[in-house]
Phi, psi and omega in degrees: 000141198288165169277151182256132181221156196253096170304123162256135206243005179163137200230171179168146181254165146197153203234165119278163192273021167285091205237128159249142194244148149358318195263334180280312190294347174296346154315308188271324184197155187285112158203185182235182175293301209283319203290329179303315183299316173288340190240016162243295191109315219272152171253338191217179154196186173254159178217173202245152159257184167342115171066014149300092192240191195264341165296302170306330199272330151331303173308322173304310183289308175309300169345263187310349170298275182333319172286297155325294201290346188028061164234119179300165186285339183302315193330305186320085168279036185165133148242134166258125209221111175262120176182137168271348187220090164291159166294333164243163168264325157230140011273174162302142191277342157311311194288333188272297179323321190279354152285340170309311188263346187058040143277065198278020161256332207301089176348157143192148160206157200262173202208125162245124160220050194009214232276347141305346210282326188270298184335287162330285208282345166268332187293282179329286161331302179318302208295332178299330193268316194301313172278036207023016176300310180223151203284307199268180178199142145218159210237139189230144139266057199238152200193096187285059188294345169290328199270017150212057153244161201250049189325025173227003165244138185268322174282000187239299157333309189289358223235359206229117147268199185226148184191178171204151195209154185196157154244142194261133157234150194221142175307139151223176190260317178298158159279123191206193168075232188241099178300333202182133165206164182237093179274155155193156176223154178238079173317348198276332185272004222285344160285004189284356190211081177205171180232095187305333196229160158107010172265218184227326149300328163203067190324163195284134178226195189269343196277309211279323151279348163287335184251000168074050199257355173308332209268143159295151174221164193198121214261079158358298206285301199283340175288328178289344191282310182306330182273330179280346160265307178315329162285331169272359188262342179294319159288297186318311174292313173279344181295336188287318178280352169286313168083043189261105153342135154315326195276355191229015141297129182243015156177138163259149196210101180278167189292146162260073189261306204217147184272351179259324167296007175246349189292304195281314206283313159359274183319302167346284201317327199054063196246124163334132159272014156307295157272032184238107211259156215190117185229332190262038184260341160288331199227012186027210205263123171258004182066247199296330197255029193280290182291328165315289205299312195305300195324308187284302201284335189291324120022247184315321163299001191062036198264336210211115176235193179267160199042016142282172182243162214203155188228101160271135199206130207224161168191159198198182185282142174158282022261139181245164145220173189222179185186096159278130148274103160245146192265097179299078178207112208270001171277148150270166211283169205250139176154200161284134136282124186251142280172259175279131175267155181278187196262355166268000153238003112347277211296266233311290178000286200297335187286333183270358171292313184301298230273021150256356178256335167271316201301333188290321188277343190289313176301341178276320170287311159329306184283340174278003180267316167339288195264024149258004172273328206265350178259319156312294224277304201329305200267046101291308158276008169286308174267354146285330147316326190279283152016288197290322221293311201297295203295299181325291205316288188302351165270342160273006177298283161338310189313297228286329184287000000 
């Protein structure tokens, strides 16, 4: 059987037209503007109105995925829905979206990896197409994330909106799609990003709302040490299995949780900030619809064209991360399928294999050098931190008397 490769063949968003900027919350809980921005990036997010779920906004967004694909929703054999805040804990909200889109053939079901989850779910689609099981996919990134947050923490509140992203993907015969990927979970953290109440360890009661376990929580120090390694070491391996050169990725497009872990993992990298697409001072962390939202604006900005390559690369509560090289080209291309390549595109192959294996040891050393720096100097700004808060405390102490 000839090999199958999974084209993506269309995207499409939807944001809401609700925006809390930095100055409203300052309203709502003690911060500033200046302290969110320095320590985030982000200045605004969305928030969903009044009848506004991770489904409509799914709906919204697939439409247009469909549309770009000029593939009917009848077409469809499979959805995936990535998402941590379903509209019910049962049923799956793919089962609601496929009623919805009138996919009455289309398997569905939802995929939880927090904020990796479209990743998971486009890597999981492909295998389903690559193995011929199903022709078409369509793929979701979606997250009401206002509605578990805890708008009275201040560490937490600022930092999460609501959005949706979505993809078409469809069999080809070219070589496309996802070149190379990388899934993992490091289970040993798995409290550092969770909602502690409203599960089955510990079901929703009156003491889990009275303690506020509903609400998400997030231990900061241990998600930033684990995501500033993992992204960058997690792109040094598949970009190496991809056998795709470094100099010829033409954009990264990273979880848009914090602006200094995409900042430092980058810098690993020595990746330009020219090639790195970065949204989330409009929309802060939407989680599972974080990259899906990157993917469609690099899209529309002409940042991402056909037949680049393009690195998607994610990490969440679990803690999980994913990581893709994918080869963009969402037309199929006019020509030969050619099959055997001649030998002089053997040796150049064989030539971008060297020149991506020094680049691979030049990153390895960088980031272990990184992150002995960074092992030193943290339990310094940890106890200059605590420091500042205690001197803060006692002057409102002092204030209020």
């Amino acid at each position: 059987m000839a090999e199958r490769y999974a084209r993506i063949t269309g995207w499409g968003m939807y944001v809401p037209s609700r925006v809390l900027t930095n100055h409203d919350l300052e309203q709502m809980v003690d911060t500033s503007d200046e302290w969110i921005v320095t320590r985030t990036g982000i200045r605004e997010r969305r928030i969903v109105a009044e009848g506004e779920t991770t489904v409509t906004m799914s709906l919204a967004a697939s439409r247009q995925a469909l549309a770009q694909a000029r593939v009917l929703p009848a077409d469809l054999d499979l959805i995936i829905i990535a998402t941590s805040t379903p509209d019910y804990l049962c049923p799956s909200a793919s089962s609601i979206l496929q009623h919805a889109l009138g996919a009455r053939k289309a398997a569905a079901f939802d995929l939880v990896a927090g904020c990796s989850g479209f990743v998971y779910g486009l890597v999981t689609a492909s295998q389903f197409i690559q193995t011929g099981l199903y022709e078409r996919a369509l793929v979701v990134g979606a997250e009401t994330l206002s509605a578990g947050v805890d708008w009275t923490d201040r560490d937490t509140c600022i930092l999460f909106g609501d959005g949706a992203g979505a993809v078409v993907l469809q069999a080809s015969p070219y070589p496309t799609g996802i070149l190379a990927a990388e899934l993992g979970s490091d289970g040993a953290d798995w409290d550092a990003l969770m909602v502690p109440g409203g599960g089955c360890a510990n079901p929703f009661s009156q003491g889990v709302l009275e303690r506020r376990e509903h609400y998400l929580r997030m231990d900061g120090r241990r998600v930033f040490k684990f995501a500033t390694h993992i992204m960058s070491e997690s792109v040094r391996r598949v970009v190496s299995q991809s056998g795709v050169p470094w100099e010829e990725i033409e954009l990264v497009i990273p979880h848009q949780a914090n602006a200094r872990i995409i900042e430092l993992a980058m810098r690993r990298l020595g990746l330009p900030p020219e090639k790195v697409m970065v949204n989330l001072e409009r929309y802060g962390n939407t989680s599972a619809a974080s990259i899906a939202l990157a993917l469609c604006e690099a899209v529309e900005e002409g940042r991402l064209r056909p037949d680049d390559h393009v690195v998607l690369v994610g990490f969440g509560a679990g803690l999980t991360w994913a990581t893709a090289v994918v080869h963009w080209q969402p037309a199929e291309p006019e020509g030969i399928l050619v099959v055997d390549w001649p030998v002089r595109e053997r040796l150049a192959q064989q030539a971008a294999y060297l020149r991506t294996a020094a680049w691979n040891a030049r990153v390895a050393v960088s980031t272990r050098a990184s992150e002995a720096a960074m092992a030193v100097l943290l339990p310094f700004y940890t106890w200059s931190g605590r420091r500042r808060k205690k001197k803060t405390e006692r002057r409102t102490t002092t204030d209020s008397r």
